[in-house]
C-alpha positions as CSV (number, residue, x, y, z in Angstrom):
1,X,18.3,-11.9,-27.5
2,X,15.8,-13.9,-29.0
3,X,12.5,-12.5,-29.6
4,X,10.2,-14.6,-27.2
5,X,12.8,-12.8,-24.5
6,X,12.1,-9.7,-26.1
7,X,8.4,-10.2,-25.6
8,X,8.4,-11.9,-22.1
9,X,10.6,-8.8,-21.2
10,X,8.0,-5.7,-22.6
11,X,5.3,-7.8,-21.7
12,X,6.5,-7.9,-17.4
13,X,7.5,-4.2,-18.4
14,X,3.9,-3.2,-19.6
15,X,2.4,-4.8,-16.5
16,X,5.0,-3.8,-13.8
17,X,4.6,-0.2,-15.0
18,X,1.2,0.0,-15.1
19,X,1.2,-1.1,-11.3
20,X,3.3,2.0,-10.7
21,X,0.5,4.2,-11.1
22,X,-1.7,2.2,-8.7
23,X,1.4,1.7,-6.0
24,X,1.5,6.3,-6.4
25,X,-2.3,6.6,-6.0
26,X,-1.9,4.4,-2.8
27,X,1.0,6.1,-1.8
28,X,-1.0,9.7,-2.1
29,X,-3.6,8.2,-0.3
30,X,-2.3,6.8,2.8
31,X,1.0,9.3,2.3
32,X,3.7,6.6,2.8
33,X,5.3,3.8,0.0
34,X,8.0,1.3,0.4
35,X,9.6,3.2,-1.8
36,X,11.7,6.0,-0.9
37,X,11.8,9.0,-3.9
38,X,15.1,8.1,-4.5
39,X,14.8,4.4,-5.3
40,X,11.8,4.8,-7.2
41,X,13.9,7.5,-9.4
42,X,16.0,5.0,-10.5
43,X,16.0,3.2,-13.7
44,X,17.7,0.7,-13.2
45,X,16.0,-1.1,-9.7
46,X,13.4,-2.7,-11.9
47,X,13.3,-6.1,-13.2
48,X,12.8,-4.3,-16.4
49,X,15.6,-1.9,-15.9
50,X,17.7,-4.9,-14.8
51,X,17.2,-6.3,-18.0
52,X,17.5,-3.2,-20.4
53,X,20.8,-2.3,-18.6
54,X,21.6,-6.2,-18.0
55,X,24.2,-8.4,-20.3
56,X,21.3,-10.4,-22.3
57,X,20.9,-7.4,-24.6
58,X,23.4,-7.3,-27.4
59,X,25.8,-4.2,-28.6
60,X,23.5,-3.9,-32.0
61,X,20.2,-3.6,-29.8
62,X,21.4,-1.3,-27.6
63,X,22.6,1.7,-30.4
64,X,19.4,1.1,-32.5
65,X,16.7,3.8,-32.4
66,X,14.2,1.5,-30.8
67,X,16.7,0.6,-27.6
68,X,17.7,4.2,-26.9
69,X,14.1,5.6,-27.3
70,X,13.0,2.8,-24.7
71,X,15.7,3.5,-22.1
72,X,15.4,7.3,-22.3
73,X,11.5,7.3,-22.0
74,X,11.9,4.8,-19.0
75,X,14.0,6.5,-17.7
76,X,12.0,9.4,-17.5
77,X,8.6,7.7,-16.5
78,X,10.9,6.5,-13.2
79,X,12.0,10.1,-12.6
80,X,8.7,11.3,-12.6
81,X,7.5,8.4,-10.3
82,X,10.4,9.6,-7.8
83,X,9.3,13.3,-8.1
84,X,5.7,12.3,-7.5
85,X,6.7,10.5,-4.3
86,X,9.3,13.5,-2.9
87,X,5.4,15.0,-3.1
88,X,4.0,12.4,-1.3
89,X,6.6,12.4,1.3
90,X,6.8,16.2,2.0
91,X,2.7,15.9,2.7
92,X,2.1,17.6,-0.7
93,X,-0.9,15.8,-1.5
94,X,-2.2,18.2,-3.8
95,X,0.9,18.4,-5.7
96,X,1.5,14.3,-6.3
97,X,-2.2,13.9,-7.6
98,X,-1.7,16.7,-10.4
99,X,1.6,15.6,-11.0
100,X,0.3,11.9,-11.1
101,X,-2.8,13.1,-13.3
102,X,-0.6,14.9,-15.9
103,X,3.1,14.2,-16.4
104,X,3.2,10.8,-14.9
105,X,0.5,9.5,-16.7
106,X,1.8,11.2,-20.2
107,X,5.3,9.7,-19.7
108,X,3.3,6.1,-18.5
109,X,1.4,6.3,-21.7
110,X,4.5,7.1,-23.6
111,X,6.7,4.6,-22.3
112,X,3.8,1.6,-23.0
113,X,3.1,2.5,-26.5
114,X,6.7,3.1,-27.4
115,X,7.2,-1.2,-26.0
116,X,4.1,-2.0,-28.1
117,X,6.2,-0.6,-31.0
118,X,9.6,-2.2,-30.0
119,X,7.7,-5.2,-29.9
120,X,5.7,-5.1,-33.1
121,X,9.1,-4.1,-35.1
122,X,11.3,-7.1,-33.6
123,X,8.5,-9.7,-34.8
């Protein structure tokens, strides 16, 4: 993995997660998503998750600190984004915005300066 691939990659990341938050605030306010709870839960359905789970990344990347801090914390940001949706689609409006407004945006946060770190270190 070179790093301009590295930095395409957390760059698409840092911008495709930040849209999550805008695609849940739409979703609260019209109550639907094309995104079912479930989907959105998973790590994986991203471009991004394609990637960090994909074959481009080597065996040394994936056990350093940097790789599995990344992966756990995306993970988790996507959970949360599933969790705010099962809100959402149970008409618990009330419930997705605090969850939105606290935990989502803590793990968002999270996730983005953890990349800006990855990124910084593999330069």
């Amino acid at each position: 993995m070179s790093q301009a691939d590295l930095s395409t990659q957390i760059n698409a990341a840092i911008g495709a997660h930040g849209a999550w938050k805008v695609r849940l605030k739409a979703a609260i306010n019209t109550g639907t998503c094309d995104v079912t709870p479930a989907v959105a839960s998973c790590d994986d359905k991203c471009a991004f998750g394609g990637w960090l789970y994909g074959p481009t990344i080597s065996q040394t990347t994936r056990t350093g600190v940097p790789y599995q801090v990344i992966r756990r914390l995306h993970a988790e940001f996507h959970q949360c984004a599933g969790q705010v949706l099962t809100h959402v689609t149970s008409g618990n409006k009330t419930g997705a915005q605090q969850l939105l407004d606290s935990d989502f945006t803590e793990r968002s946060d999270k996730l983005v300066r953890a990349l800006h770190k990855w990124k910084r270190e593999a330069s």
